[in-house]
N, CA, C and O atoms as a GROMACS GRO file, in nm:
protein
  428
    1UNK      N    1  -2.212  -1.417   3.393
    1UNK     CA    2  -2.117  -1.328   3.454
    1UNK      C    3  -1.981  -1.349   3.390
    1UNK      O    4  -1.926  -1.458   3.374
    2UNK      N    5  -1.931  -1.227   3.355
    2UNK     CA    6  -1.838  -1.227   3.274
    2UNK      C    7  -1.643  -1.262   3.377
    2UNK      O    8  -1.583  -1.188   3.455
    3UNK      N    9  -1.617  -1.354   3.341
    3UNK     CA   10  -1.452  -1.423   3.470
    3UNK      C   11  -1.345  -1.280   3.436
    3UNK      O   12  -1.308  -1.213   3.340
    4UNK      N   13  -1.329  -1.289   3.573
    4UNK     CA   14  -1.198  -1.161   3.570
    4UNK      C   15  -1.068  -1.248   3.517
    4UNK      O   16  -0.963  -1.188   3.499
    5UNK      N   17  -1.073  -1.358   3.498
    5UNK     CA   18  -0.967  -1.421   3.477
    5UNK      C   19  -0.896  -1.343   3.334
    5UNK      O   20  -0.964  -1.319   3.235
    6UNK      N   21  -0.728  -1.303   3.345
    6UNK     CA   22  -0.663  -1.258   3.238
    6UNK      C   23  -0.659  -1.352   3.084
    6UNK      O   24  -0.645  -1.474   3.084
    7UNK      N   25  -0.672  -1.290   2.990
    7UNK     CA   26  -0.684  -1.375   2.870
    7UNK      C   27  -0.487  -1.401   2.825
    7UNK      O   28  -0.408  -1.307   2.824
    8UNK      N   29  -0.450  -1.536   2.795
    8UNK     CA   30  -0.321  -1.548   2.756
    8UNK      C   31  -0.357  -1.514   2.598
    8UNK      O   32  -0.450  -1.558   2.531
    9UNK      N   33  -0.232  -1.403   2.554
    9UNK     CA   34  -0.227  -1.346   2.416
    9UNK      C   35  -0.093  -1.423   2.400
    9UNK      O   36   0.001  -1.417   2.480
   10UNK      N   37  -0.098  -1.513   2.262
   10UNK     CA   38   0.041  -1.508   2.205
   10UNK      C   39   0.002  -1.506   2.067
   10UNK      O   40  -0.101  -1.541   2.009
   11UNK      N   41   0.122  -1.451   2.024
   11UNK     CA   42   0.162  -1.467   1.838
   11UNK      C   43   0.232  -1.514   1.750
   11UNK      O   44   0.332  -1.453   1.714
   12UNK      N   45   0.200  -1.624   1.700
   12UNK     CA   46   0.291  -1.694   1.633
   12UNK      C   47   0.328  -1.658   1.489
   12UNK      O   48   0.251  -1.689   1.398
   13UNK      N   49   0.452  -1.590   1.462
   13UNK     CA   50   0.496  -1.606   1.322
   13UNK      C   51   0.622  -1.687   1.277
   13UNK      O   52   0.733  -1.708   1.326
   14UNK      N   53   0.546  -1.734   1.139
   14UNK     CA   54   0.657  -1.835   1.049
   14UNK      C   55   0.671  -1.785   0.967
   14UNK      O   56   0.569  -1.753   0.907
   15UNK      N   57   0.775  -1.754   0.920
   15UNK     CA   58   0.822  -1.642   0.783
   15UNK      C   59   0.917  -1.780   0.731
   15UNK      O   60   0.967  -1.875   0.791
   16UNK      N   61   0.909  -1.723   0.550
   16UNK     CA   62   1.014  -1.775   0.480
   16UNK      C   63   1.022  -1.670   0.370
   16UNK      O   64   0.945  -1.589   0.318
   17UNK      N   65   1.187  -1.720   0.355
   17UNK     CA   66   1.246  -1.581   0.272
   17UNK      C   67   1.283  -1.646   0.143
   17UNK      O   68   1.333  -1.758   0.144
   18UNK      N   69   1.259  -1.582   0.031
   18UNK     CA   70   1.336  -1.613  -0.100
   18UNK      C   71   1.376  -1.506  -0.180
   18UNK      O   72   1.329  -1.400  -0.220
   19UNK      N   73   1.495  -1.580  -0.191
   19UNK     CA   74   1.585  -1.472  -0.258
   19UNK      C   75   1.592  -1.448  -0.407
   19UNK      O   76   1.600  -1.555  -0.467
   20UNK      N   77   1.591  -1.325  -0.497
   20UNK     CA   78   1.549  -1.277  -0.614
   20UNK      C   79   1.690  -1.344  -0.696
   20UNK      O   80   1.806  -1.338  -0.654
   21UNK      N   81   1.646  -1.404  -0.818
   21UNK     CA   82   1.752  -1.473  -0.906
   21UNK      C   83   1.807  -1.336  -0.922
   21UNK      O   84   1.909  -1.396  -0.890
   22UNK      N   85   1.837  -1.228  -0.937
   22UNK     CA   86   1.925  -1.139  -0.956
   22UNK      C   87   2.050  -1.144  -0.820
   22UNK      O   88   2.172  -1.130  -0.829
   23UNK      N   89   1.947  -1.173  -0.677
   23UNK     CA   90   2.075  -1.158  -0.560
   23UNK      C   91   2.083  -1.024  -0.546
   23UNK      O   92   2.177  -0.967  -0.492
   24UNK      N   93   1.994  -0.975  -0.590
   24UNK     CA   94   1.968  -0.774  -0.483
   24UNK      C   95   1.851  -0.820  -0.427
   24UNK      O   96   1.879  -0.774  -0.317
   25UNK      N   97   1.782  -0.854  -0.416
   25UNK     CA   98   1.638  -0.845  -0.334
   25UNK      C   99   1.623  -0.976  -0.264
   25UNK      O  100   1.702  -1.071  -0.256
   26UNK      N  101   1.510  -0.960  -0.218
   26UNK     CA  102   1.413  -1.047  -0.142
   26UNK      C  103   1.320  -1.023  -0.047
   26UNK      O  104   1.318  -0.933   0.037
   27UNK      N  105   1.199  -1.159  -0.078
   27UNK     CA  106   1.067  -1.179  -0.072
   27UNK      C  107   1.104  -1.232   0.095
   27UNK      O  108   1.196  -1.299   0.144
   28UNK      N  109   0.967  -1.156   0.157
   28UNK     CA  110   0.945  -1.247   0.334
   28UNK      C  111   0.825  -1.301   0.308
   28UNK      O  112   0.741  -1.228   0.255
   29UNK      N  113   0.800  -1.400   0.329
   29UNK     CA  114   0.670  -1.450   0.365
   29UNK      C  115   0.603  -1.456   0.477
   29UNK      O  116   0.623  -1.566   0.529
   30UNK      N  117   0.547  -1.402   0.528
   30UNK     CA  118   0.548  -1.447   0.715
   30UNK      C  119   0.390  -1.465   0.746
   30UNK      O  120   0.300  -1.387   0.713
   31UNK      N  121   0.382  -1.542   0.790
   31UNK     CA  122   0.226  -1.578   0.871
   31UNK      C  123   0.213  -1.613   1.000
   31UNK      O  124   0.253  -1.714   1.058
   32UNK      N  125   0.131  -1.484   1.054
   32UNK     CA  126   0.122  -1.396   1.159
   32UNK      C  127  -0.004  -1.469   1.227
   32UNK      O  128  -0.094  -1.458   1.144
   33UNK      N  129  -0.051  -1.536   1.334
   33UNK     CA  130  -0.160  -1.549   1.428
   33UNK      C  131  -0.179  -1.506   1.544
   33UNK      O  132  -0.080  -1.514   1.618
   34UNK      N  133  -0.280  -1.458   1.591
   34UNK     CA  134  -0.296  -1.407   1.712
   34UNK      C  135  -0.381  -1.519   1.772
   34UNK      O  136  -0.474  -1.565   1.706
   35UNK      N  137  -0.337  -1.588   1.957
   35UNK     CA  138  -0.405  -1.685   1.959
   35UNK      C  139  -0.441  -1.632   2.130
   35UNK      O  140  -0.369  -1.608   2.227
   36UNK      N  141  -0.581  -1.631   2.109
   36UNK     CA  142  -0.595  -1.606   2.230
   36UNK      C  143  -0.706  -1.710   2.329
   36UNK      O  144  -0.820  -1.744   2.296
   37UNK      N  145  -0.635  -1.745   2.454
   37UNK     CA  146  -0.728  -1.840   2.536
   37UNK      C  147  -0.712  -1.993   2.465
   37UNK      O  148  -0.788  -2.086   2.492
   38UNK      N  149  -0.576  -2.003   2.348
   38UNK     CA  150  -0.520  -2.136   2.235
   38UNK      C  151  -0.668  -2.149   2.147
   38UNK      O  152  -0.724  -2.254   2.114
   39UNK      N  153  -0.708  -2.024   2.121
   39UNK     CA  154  -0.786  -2.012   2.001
   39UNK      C  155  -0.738  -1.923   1.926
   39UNK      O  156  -0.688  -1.829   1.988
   40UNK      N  157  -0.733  -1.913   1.742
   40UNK     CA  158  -0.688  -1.813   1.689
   40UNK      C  159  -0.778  -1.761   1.668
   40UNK      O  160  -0.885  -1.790   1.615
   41UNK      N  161  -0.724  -1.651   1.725
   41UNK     CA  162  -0.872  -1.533   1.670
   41UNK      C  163  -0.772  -1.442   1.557
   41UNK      O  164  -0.839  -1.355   1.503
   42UNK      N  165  -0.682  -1.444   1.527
   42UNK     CA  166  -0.674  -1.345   1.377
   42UNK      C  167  -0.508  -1.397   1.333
   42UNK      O  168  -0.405  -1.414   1.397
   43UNK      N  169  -0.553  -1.411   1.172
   43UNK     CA  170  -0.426  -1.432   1.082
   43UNK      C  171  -0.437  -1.367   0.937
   43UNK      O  172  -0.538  -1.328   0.878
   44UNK      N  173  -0.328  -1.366   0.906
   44UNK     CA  174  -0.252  -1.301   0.784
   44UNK      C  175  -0.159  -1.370   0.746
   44UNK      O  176  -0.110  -1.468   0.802
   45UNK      N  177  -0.112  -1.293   0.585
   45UNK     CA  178   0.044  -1.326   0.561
   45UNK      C  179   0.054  -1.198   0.518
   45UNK      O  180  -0.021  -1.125   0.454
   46UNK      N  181   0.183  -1.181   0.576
   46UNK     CA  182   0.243  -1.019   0.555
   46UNK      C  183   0.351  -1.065   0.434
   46UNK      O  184   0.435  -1.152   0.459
   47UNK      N  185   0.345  -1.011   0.317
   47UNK     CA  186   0.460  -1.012   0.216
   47UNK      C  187   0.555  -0.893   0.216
   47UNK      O  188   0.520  -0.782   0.178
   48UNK      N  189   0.687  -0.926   0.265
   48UNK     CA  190   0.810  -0.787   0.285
   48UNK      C  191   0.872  -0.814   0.144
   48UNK      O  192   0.891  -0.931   0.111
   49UNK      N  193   0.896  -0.737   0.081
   49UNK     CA  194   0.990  -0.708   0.012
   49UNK      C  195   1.131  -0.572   0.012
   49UNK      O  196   1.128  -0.450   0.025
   50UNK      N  197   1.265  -0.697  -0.015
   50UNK     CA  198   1.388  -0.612   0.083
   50UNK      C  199   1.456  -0.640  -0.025
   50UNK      O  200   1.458  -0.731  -0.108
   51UNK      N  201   1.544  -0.486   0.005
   51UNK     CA  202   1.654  -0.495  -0.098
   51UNK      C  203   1.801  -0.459   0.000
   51UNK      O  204   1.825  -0.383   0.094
   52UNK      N  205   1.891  -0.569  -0.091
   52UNK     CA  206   2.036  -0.553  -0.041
   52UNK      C  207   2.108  -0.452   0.025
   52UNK      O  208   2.198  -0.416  -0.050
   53UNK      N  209   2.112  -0.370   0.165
   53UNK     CA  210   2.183  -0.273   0.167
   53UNK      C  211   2.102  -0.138   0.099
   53UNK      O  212   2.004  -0.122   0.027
   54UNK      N  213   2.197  -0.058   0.162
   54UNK     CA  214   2.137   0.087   0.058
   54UNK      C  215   2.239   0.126  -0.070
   54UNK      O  216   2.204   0.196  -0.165
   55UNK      N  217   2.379   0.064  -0.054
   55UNK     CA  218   2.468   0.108  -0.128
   55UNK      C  219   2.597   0.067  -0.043
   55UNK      O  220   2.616   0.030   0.072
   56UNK      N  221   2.688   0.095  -0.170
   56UNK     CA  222   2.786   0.068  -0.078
   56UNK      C  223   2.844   0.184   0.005
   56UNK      O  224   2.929   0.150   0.087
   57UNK      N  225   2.806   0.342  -0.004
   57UNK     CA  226   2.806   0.424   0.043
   57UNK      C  227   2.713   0.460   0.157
   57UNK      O  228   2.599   0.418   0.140
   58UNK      N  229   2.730   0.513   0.245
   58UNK     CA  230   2.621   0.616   0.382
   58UNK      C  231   2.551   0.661   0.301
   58UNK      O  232   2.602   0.663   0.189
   59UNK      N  233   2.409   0.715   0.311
   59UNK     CA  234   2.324   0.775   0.292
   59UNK      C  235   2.316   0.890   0.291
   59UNK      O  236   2.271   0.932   0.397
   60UNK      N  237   2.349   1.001   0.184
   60UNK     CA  238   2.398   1.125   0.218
   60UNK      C  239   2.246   1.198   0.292
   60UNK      O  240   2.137   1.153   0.326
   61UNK      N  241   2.307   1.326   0.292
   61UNK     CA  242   2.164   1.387   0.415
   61UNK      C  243   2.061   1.430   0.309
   61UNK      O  244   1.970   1.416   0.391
   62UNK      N  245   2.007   1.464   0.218
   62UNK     CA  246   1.924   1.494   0.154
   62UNK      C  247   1.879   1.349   0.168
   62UNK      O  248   1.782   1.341   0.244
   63UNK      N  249   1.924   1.215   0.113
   63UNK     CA  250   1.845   1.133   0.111
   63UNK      C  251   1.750   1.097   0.310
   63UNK      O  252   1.638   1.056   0.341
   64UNK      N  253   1.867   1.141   0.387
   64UNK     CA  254   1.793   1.079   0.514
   64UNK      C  255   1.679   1.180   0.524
   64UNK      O  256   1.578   1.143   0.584
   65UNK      N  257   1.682   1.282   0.480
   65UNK     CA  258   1.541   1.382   0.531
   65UNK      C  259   1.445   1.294   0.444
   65UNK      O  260   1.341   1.262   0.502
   66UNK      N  261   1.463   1.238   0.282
   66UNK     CA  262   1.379   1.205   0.256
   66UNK      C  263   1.289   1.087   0.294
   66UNK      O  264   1.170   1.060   0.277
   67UNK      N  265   1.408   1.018   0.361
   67UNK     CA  266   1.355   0.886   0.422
   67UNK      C  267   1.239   0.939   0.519
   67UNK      O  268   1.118   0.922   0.528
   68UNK      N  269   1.332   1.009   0.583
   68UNK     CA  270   1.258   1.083   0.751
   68UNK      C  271   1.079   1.143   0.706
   68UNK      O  272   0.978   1.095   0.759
   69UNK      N  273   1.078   1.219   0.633
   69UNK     CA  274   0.991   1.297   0.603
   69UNK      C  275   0.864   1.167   0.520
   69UNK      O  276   0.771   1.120   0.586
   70UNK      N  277   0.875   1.151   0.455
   70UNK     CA  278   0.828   0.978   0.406
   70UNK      C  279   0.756   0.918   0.546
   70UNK      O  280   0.635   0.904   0.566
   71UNK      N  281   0.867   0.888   0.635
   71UNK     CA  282   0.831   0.817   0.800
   71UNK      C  283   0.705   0.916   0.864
   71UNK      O  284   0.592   0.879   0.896
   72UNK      N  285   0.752   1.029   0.870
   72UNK     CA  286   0.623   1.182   0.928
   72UNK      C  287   0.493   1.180   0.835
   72UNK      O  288   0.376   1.188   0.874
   73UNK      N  289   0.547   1.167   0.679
   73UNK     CA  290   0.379   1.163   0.633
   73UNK      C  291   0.277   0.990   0.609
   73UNK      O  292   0.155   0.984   0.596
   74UNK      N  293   0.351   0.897   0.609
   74UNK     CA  294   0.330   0.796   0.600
   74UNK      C  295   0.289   0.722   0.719
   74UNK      O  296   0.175   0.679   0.737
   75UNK      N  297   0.396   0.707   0.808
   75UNK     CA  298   0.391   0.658   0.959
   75UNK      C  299   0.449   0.559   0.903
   75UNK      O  300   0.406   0.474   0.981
   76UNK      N  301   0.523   0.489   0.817
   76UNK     CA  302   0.565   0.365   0.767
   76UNK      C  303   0.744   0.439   0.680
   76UNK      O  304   0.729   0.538   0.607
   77UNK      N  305   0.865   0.392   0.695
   77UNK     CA  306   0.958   0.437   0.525
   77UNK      C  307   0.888   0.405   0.421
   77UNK      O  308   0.855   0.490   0.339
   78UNK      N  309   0.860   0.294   0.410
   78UNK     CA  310   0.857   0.296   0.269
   78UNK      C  311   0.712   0.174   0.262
   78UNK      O  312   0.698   0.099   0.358
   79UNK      N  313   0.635   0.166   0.170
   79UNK     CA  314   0.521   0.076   0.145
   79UNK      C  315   0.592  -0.035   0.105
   79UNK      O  316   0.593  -0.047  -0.017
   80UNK      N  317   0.653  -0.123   0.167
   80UNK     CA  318   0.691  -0.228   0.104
   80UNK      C  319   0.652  -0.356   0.175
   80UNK      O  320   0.736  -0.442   0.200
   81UNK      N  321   0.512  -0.367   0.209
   81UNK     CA  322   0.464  -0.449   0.256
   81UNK      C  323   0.293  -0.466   0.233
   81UNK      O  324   0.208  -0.378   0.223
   82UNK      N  325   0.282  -0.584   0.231
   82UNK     CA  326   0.135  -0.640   0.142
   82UNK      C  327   0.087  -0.728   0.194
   82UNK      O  328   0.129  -0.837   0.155
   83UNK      N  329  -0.054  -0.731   0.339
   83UNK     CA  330  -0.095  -0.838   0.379
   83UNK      C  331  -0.229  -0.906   0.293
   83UNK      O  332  -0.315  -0.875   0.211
   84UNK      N  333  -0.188  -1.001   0.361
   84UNK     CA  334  -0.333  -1.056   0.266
   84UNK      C  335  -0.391  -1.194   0.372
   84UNK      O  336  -0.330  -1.293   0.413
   85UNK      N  337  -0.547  -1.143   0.394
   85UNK     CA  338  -0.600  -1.273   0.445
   85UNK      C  339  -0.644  -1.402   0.392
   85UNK      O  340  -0.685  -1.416   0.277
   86UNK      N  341  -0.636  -1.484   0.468
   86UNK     CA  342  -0.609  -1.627   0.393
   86UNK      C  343  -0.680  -1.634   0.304
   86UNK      O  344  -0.660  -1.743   0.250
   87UNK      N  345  -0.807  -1.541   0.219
   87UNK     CA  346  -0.868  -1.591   0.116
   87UNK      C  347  -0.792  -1.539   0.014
   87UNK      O  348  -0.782  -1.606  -0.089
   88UNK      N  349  -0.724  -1.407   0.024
   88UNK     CA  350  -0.649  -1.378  -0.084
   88UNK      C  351  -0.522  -1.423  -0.128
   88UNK      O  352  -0.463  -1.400  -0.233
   89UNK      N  353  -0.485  -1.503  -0.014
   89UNK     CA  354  -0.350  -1.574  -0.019
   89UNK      C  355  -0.381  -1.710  -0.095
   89UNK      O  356  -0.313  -1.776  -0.174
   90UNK      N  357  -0.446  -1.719  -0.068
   90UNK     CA  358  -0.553  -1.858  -0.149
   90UNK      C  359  -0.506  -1.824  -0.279
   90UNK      O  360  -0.418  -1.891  -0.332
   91UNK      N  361  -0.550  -1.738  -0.328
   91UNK     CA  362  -0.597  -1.669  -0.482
   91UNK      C  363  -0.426  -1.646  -0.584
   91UNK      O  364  -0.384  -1.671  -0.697
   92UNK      N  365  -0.369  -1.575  -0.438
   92UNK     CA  366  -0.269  -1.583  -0.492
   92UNK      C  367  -0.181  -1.657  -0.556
   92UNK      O  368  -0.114  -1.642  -0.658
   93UNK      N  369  -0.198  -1.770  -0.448
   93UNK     CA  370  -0.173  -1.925  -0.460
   93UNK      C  371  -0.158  -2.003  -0.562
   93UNK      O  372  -0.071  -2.067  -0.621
   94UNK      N  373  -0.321  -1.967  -0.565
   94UNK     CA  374  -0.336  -2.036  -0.713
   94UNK      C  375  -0.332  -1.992  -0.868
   94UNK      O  376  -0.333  -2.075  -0.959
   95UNK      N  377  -0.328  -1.851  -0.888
   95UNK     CA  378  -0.264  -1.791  -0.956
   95UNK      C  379  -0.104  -1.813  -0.994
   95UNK      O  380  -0.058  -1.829  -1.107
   96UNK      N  381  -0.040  -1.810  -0.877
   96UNK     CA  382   0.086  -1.884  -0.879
   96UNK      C  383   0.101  -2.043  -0.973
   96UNK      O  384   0.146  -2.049  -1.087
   97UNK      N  385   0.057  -2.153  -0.897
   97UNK     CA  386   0.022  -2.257  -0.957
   97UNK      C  387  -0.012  -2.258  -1.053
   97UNK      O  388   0.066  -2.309  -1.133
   98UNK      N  389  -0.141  -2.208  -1.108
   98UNK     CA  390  -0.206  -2.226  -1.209
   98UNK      C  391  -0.125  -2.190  -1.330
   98UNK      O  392  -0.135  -2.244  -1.440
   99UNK      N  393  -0.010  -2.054  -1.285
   99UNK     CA  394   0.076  -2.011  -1.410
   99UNK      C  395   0.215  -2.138  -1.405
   99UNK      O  396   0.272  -2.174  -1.508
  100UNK      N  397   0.235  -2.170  -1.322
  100UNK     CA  398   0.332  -2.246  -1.326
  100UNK      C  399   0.289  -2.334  -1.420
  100UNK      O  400   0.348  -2.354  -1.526
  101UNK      N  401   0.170  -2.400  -1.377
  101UNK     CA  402   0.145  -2.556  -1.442
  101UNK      C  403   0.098  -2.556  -1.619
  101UNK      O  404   0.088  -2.644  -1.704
  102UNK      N  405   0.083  -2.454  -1.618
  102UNK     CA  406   0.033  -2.408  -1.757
  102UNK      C  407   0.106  -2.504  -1.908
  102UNK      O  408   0.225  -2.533  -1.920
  103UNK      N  409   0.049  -2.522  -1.959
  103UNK     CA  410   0.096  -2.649  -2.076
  103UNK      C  411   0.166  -2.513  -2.177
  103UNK      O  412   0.114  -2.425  -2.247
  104UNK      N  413   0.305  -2.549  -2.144
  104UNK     CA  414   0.347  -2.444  -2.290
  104UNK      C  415   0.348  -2.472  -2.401
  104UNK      O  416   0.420  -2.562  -2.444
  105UNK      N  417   0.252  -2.386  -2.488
  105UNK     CA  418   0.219  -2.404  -2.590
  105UNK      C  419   0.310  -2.359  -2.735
  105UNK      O  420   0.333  -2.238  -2.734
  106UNK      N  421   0.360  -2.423  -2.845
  106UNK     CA  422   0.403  -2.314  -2.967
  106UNK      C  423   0.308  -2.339  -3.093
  106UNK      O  424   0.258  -2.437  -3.148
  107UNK      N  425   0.308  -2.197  -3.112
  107UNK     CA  426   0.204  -2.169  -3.213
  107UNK      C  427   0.273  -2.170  -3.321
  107UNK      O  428   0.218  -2.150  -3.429
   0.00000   0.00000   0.00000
């Protein structure tokens, strides 16, 4: 028999941000769990990528329709976000690493 008892939902995210050696952009890292009954039942890492401001000017109105209209066919502004479950974050990982550690070679 299945308990009427309510299930406790919480979500824990830890994000870290790094900022682009240029100083216009930046990377979010965030890893997202859903823990329910203090079991996780689902995780990710969501990768944001953000840029400085829009300008140092307002947004004239042709650009806000385009934003807007973008938001109506998308349901999102802009695609600037990339999850990946822990096996691909893995991959990524080590892709990362693996280029880092790489023996530089001259031919």
């Amino acid at each position: 028999m299945k308990s009427n008892k309510p299930q406790k939902i919480d979500w824990v995210n830890t994000s870290k941000f790094i900022k682009c050696d240029c100083y216009g952009h930046l990377l979010e890292i965030c890893r997202e769990k859903e823990i329910v009954d203090n079991k996780v039942t689902f995780q990710n890492f969501n990768l944001s990528f953000w840029e400085w401001g829009t300008s140092t000017r307002p947004l004239s109105f042709r650009e806000r329709i385009r934003w807007c209209w973008n938001l109506l066919r998308k349901g999102q502004p802009w695609s600037d976000h990339v999850i990946l479950s822990d096996k691909k974050a893995k991959k990524l990982a080590q892709f990362i690493l693996t280029e880092i550690n790489k023996k530089k070679s001259v031919k």
